[in-house]
PABA-962263 format. One record per atom (N, C-alpha, C): residue in three letters; x, y, z. Coordinates in steps of 0.05 Angstrom, whole numbers, padded with zeros to 5 digits, always signed. Last residue first. Example, Ala and Ser with C-alpha at 12.3 -4.5 7.8 and 13.67 -1.06 7.14 Angstrom:
! PABA-962263
ser+00257-00045+00142;ser+00273-00021+00143;ser+00258+00001+00157;ala+00264-00114+00156;ala+00246-00090+00156;ala+00264-00066+00156;
//
This chain:
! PABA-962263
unk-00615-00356-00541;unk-00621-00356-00515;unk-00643-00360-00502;unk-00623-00373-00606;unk-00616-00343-00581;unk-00625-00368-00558;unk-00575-00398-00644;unk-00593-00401-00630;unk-00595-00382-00605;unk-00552-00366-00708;unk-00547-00376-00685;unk-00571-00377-00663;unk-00547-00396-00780;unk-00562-00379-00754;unk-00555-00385-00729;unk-00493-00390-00809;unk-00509-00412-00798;unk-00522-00394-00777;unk-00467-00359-00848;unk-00491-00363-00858;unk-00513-00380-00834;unk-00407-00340-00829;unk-00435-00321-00832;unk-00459-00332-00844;unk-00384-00372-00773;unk-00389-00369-00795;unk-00413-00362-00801;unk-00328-00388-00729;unk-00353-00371-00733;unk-00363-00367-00768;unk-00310-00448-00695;unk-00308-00425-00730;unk-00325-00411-00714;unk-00273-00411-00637;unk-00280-00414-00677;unk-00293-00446-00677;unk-00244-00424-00588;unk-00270-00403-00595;unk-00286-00404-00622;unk-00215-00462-00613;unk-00228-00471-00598;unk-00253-00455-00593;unk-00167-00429-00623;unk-00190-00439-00653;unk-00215-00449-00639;unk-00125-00418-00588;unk-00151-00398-00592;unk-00167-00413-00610;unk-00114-00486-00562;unk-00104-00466-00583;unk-00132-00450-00584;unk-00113-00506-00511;unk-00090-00512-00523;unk-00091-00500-00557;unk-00142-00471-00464;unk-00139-00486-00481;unk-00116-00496-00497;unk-00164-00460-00391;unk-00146-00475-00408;unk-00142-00480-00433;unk-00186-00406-00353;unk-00188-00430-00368;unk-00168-00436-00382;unk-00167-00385-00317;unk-00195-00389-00311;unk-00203-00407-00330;unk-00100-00382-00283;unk-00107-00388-00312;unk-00146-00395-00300;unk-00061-00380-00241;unk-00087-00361-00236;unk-00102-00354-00269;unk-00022-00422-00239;unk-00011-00386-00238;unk-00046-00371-00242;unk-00055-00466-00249;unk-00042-00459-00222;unk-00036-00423-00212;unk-00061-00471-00297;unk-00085-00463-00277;unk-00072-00451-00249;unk-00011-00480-00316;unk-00025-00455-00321;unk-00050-00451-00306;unk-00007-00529-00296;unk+00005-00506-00283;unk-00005-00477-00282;unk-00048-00553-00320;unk-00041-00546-00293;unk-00034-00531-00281;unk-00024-00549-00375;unk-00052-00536-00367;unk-00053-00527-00338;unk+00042-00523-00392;unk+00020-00553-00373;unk-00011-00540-00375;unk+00077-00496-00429;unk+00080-00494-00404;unk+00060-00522-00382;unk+00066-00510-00480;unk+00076-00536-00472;unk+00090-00526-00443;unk+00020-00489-00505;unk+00030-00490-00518;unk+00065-00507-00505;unk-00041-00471-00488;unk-00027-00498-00477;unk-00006-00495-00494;unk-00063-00420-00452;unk-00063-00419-00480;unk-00036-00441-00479;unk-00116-00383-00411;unk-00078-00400-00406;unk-00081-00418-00438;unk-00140-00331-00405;unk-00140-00350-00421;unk-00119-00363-00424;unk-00177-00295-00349;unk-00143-00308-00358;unk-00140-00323-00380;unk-00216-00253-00325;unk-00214-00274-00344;unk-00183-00276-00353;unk-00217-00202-00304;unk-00242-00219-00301;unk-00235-00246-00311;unk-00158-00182-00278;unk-00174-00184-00302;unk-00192-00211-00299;unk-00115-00170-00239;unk-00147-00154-00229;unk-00164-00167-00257;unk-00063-00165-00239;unk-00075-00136-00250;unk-00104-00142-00252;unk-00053-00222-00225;unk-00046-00198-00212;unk-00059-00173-00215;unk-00070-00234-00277;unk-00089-00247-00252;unk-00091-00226-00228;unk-00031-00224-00304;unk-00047-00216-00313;unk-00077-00223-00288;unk+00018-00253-00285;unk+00014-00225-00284;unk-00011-00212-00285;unk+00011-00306-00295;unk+00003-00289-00261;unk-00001-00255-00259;unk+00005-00309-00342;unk-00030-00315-00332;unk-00018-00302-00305;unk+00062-00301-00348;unk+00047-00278-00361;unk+00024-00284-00346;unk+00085-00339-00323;unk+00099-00307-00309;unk+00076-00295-00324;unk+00066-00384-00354;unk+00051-00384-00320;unk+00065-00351-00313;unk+00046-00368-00430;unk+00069-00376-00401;unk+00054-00364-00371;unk+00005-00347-00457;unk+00014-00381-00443;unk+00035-00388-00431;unk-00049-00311-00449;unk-00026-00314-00442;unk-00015-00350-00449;unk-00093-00262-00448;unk-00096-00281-00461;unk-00066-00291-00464;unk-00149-00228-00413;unk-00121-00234-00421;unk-00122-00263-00433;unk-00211-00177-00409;unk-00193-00215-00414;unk-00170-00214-00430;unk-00252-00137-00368;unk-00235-00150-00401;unk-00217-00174-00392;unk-00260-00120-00320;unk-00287-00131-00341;unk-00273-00142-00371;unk-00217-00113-00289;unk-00249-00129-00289;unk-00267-00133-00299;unk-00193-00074-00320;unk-00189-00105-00318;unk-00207-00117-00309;unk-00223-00023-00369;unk-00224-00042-00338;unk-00213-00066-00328;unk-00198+00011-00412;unk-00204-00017-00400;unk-00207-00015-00382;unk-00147+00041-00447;unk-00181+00055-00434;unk-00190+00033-00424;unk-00105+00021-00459;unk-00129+00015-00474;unk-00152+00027-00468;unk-00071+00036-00412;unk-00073+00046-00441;unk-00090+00041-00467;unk-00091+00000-00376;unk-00090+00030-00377;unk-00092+00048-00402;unk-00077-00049-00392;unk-00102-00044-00393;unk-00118-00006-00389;unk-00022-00047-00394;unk-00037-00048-00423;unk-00068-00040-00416;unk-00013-00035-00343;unk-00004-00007-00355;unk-00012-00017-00392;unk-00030-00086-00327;unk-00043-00061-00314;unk-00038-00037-00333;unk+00015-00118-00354;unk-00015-00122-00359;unk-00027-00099-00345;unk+00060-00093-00329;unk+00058-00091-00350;unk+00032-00104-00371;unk+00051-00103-00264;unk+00058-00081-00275;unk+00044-00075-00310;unk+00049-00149-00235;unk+00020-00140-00246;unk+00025-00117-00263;unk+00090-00199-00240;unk+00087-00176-00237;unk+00069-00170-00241;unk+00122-00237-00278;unk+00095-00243-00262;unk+00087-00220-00245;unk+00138-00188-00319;unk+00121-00214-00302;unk+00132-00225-00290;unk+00178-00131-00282;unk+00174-00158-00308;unk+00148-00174-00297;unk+00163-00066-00278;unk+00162-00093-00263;unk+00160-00118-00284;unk+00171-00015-00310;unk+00151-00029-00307;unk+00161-00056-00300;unk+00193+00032-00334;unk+00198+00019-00311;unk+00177-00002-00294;unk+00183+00058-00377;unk+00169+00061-00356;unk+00169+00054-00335;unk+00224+00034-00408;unk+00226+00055-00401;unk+00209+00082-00389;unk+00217-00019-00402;unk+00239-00013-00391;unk+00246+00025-00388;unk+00167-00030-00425;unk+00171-00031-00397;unk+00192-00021-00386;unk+00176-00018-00478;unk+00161+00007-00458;unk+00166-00013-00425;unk+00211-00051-00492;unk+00210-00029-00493;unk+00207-00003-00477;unk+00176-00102-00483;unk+00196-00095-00466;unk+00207-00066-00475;unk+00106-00071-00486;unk+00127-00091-00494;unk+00154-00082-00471;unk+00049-00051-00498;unk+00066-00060-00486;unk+00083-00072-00491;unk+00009-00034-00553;unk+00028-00047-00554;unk+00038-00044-00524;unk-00057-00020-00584;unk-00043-00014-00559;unk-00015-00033-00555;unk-00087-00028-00609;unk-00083-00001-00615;unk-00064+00004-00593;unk-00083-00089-00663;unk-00081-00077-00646;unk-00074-00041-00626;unk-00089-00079-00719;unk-00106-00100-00710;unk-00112-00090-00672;unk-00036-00074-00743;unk-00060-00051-00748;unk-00090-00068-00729;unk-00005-00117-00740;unk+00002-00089-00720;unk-00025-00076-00722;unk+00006-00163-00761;unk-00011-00161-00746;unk-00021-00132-00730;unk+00038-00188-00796;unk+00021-00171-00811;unk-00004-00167-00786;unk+00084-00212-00779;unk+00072-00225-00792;unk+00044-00209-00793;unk+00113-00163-00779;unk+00134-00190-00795;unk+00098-00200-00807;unk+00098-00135-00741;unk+00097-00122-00765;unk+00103-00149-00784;unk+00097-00163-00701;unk+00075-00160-00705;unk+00078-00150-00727;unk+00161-00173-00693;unk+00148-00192-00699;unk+00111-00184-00710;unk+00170-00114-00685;unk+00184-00123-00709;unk+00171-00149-00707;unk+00148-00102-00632;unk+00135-00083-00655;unk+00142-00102-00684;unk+00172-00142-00601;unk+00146-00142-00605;unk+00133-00134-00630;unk+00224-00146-00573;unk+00225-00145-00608;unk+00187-00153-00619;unk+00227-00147-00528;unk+00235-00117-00537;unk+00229-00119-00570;unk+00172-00179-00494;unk+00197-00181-00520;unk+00204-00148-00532;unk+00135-00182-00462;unk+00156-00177-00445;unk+00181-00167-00470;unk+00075-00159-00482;unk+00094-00171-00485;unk+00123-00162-00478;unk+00018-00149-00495;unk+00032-00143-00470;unk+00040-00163-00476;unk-00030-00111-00549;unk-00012-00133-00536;unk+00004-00129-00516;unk-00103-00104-00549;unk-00086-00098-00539;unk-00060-00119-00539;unk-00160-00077-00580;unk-00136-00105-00575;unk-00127-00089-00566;unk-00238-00069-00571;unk-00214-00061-00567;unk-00192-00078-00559;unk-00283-00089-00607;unk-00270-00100-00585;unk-00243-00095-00583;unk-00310-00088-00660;unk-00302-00062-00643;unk-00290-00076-00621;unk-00312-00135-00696;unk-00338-00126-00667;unk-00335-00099-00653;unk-00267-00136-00727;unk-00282-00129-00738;unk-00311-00125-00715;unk-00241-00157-00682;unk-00226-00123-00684;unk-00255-00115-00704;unk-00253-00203-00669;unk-00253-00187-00647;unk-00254-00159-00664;unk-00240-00223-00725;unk-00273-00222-00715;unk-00278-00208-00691;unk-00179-00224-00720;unk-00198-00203-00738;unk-00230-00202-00734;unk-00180-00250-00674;unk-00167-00228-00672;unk-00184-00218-00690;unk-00180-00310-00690;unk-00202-00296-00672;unk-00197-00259-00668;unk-00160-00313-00733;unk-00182-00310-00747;unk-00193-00300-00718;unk-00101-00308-00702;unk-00109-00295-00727;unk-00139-00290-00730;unk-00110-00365-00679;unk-00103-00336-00660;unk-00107-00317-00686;unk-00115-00401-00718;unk-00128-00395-00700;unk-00142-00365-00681;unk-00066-00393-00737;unk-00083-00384-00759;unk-00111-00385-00737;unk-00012-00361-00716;unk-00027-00382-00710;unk-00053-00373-00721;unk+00027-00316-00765;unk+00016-00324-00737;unk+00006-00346-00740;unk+00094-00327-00780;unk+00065-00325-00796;unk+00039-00331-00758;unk+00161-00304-00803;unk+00139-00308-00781;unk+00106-00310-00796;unk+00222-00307-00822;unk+00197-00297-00826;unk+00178-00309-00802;unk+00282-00328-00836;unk+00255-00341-00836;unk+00224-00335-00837;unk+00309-00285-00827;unk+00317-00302-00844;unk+00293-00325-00851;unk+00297-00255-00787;unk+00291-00237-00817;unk+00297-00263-00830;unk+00286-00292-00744;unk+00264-00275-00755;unk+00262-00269-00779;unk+00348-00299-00739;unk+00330-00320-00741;unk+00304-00309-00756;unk+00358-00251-00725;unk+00378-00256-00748;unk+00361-00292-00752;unk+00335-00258-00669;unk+00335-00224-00698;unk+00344-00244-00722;unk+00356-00281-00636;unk+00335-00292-00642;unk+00330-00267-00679;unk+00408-00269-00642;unk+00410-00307-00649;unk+00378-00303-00654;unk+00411-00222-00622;unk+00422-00228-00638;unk+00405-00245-00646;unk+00388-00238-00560;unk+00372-00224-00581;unk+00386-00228-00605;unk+00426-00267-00543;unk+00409-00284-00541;unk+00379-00264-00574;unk+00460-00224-00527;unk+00472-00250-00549;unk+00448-00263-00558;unk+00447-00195-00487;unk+00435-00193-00522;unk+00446-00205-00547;unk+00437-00238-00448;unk+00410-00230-00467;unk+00417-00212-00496;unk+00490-00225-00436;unk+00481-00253-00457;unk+00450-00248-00463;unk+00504-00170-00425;unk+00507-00184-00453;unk+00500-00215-00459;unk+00467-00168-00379;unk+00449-00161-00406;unk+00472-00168-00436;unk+00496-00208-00351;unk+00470-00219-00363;unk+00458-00200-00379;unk+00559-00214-00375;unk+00543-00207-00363;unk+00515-00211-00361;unk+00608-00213-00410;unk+00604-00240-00399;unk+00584-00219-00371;unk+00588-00202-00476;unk+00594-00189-00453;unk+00594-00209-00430;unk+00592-00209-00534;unk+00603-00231-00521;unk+00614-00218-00487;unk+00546-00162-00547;unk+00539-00194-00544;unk+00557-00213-00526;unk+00566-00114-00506;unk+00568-00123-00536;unk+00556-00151-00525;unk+00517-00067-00470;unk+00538-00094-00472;unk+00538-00108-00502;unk+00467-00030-00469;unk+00482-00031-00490;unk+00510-00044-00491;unk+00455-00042-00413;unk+00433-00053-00438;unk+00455-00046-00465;unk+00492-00063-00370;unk+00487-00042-00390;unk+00482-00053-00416;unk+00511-00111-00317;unk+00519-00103-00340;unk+00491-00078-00339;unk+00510-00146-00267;unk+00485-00138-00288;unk+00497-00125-00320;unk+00557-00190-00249;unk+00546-00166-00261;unk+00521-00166-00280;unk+00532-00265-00233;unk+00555-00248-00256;unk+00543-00219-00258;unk+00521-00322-00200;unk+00520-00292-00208;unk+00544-00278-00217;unk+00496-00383-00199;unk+00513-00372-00215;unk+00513-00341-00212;unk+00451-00420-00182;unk+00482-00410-00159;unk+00494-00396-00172;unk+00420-00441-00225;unk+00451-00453-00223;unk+00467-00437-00189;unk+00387-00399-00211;unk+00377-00427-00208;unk+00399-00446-00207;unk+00408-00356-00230;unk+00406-00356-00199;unk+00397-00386-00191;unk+00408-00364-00284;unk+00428-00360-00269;unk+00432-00367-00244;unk+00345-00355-00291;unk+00364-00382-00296;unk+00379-00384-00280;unk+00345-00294-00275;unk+00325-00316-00262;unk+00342-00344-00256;unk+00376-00274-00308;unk+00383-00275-00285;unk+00373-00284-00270;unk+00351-00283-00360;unk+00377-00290-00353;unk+00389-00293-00330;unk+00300-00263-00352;unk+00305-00294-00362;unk+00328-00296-00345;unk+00319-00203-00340;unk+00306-00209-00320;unk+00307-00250-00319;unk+00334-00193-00394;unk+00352-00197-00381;unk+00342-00215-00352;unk+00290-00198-00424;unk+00298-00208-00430;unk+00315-00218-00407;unk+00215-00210-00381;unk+00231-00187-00387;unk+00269-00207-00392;unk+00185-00273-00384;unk+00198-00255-00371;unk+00217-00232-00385;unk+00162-00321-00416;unk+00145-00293-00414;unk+00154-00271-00395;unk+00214-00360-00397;unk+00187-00364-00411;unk+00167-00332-00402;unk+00253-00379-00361;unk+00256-00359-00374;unk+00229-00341-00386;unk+00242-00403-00313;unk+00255-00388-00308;unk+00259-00355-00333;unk+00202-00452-00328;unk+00206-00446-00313;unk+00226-00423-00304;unk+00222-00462-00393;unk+00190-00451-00375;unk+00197-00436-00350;unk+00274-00468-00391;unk+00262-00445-00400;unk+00236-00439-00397;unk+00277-00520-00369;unk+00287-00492-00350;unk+00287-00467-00366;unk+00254-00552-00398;unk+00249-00544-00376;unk+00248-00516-00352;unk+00295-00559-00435;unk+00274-00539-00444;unk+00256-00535-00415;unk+00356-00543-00400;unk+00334-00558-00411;unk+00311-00540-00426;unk+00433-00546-00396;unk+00395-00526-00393;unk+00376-00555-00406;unk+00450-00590-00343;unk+00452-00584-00366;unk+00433-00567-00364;unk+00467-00569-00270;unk+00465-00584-00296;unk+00456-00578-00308;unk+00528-00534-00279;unk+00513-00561-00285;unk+00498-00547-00265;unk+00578-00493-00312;unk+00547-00501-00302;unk+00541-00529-00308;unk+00624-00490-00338;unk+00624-00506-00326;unk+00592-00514-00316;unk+00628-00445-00383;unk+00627-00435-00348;unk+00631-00463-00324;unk+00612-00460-00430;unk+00640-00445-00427;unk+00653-00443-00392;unk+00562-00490-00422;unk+00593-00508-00431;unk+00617-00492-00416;unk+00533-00447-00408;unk+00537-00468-00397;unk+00560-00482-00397;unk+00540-00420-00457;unk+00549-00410-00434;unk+00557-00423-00417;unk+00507-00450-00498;unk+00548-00439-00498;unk+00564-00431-00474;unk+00462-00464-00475;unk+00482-00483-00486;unk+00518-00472-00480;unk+00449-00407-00489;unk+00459-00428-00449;unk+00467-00447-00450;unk+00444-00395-00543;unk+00463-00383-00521;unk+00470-00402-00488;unk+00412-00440-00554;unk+00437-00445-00567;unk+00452-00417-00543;unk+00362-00429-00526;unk+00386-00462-00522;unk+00412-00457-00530;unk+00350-00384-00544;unk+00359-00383-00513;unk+00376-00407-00513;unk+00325-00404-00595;unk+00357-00377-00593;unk+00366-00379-00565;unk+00294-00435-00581;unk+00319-00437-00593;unk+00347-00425-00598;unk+00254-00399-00560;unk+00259-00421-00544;unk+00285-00431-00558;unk+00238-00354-00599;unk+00251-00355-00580;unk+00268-00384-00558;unk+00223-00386-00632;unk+00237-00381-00642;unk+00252-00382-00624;unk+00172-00413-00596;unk+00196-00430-00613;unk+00215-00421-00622;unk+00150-00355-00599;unk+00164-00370-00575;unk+00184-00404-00583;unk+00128-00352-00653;unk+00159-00337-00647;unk+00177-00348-00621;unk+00080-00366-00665;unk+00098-00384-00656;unk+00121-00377-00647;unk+00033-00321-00646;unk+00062-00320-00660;unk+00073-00348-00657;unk-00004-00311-00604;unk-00011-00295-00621;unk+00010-00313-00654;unk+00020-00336-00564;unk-00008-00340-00567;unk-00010-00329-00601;unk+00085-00341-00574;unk+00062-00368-00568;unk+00035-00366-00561;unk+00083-00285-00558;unk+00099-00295-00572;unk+00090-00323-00555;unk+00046-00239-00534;unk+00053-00243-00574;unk+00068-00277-00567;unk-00020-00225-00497;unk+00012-00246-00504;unk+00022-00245-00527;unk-00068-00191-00508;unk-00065-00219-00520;unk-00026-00218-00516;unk-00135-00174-00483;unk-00101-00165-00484;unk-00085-00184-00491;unk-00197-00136-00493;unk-00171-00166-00495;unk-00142-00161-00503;unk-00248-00100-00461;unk-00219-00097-00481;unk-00210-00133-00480;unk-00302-00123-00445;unk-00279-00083-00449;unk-00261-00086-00469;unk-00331-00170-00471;unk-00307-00159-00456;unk-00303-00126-00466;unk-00364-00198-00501;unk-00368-00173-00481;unk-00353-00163-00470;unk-00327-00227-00536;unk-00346-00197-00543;unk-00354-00190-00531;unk-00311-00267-00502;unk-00295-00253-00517;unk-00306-00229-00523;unk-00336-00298-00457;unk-00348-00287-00478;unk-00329-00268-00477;unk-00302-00353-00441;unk-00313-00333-00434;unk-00317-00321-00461;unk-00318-00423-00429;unk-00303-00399-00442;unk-00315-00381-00441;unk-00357-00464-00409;unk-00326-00458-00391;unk-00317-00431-00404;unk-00397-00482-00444;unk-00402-00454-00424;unk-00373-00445-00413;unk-00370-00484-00506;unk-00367-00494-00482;unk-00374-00473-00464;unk-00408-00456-00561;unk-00380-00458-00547;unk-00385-00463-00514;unk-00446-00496-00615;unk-00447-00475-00585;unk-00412-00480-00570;unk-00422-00480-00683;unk-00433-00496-00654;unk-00433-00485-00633;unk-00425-00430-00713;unk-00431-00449-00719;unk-00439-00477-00698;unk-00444-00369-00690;unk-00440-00389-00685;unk-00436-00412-00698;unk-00436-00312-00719;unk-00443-00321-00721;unk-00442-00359-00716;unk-00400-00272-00730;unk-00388-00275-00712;unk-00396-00296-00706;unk-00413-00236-00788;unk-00388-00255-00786;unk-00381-00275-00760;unk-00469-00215-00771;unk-00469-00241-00780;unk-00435-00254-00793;unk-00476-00178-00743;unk-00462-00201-00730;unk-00461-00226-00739;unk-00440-00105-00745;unk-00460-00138-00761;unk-00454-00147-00752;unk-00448-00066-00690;unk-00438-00086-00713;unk-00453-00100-00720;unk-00455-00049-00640;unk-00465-00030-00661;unk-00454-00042-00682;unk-00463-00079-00591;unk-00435-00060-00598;unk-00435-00047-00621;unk-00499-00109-00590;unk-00502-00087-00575;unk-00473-00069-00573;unk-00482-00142-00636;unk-00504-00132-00642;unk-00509-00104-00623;unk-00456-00166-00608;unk-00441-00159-00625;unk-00461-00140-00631;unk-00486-00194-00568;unk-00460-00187-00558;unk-00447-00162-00580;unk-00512-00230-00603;unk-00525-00212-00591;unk-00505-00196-00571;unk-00471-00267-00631;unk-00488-00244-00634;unk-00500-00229-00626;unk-00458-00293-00569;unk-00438-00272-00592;unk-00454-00258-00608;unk-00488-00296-00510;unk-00490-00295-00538;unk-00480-00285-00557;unk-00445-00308-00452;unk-00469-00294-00476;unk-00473-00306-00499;unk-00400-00340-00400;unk-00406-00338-00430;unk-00438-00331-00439;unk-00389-00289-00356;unk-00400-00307-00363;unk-00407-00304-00386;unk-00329-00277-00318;unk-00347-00265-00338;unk-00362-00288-00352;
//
């Protein structure tokens, strides 16, 4: 999808455009956000730092496990890109697992925490991340924030697709829900049955539900299981979002571009005229 003119982008969507309003020209490499059909945005490290949250609650459970079981070698943060990072909860666990040689029963989504199975250590792992959330709170990336409300204020239909069963409770935490009209999450995947990432499942069934085309709208991801997913389901545009999976890599999983934070689209600001075309 080739980068336009944001005002004049905004202008043929029946809005003012003077919030959207360029301050410097944006790199031809990025895609025009406002002509898109729809944008489908990742929660947790595009939208949320929450993936820090997440990334801590997982150490301290595979930490325990690890120890308890003998596994070598050690977890890393490594081996939460690579196995756990934008995958359906239990689906993490059994990914890892398999990377040690390790198999243990699937278990039943409703396993007590100290279930020695992989949906009870995912929901050991949910525990540790819940009880982290309400105690600390959440605030999005002020970046990812200011591009979201200039999208929603253009009419540019949101969307989120997120593998996290705890989607709805992080977007509400940090005041994002009304922004978007469409939610995926692990929730609904599980009870649509929807294929974890890297899968094309759960980006197809956001863009469905948004009324969208994937070929004409743009994802917006930073783990390599979410840009494949989303590459998978056909969308004109991937936004690999650097938050410490690689750029590379993220090009690799079928990323069209690279940044290391949404602000990169910004500022936009309403007094500086923008140069037409």
């Amino acid at each position: 999808m080739a980068l336009g003119n944001y005002a004049g982008t905004v202008a043929r969507r029946g809005a003012d455009p003077s919030p959207l309003l360029l301050e410097a020209p944006v790199p031809e490499a990025l895609p025009d956000l406002l002509a898109a059909d729809g944008v489908l945005f990742d929660l947790d490290g595009v939208l949320t730092p929450t993936a820090e949250v997440h990334m801590r609650a997982w150490k301290v459970v595979f930490d325990q496990v690890f120890g308890q079981w003998g596994i070598t070698p050690a977890y890393t943060d490594a081996d939460y890109y690579d196995y756990v990072d934008g995958k359906k909860r239990y689906d993490g666990v059994a990914s890892l697992l398999h990377s040690r040689n390790v198999e243990v029963p699937w278990g039943a989504v409703d396993d007590p925490p100290e279930a020695e199975t992989i949906c009870g250590i995912g929901n050991r792992k949910n525990d540790a991340f819940a009880a982290s959330l309400r105690a600390e709170g959440i605030a999005p990336y002020p970046g990812s924030l200011a591009v979201v409300q200039r999208l929603h204020e253009a009419g540019v239909p949101l969307g989120v697709v997120s593998s996290s069963k705890n989607a709805e409770e992080v977007l509400g935490a940090a005041g994002l829900r009304s922004y978007f009209r469409v939610v995926v999450d692990g929730v609904v995947a599980e009870r649509e049955n929807l294929a974890s990432k890297p899968a094309a499942d759960m980006f197809r069934a956001g863009a469905e539900n948004l009324g969208v085309d994937p070929a004409r709208s743009i994802a917006v991801e930073d783990a390599t299981s979410g840009v494949a997913s989303a590459a998978a389901a056909g969308f004109a545009d991937v936004i690999g979002v650097d938050r410490g999976a690689g750029a590379d890599a993220l090009t690799a999983a079928g990323a069209t571009v690279v940044v290391d934070d949404l602000s990169l689209f910004l500022p936009l600001t309403p007094n500086h005229p923008t140069e037409t075309a």
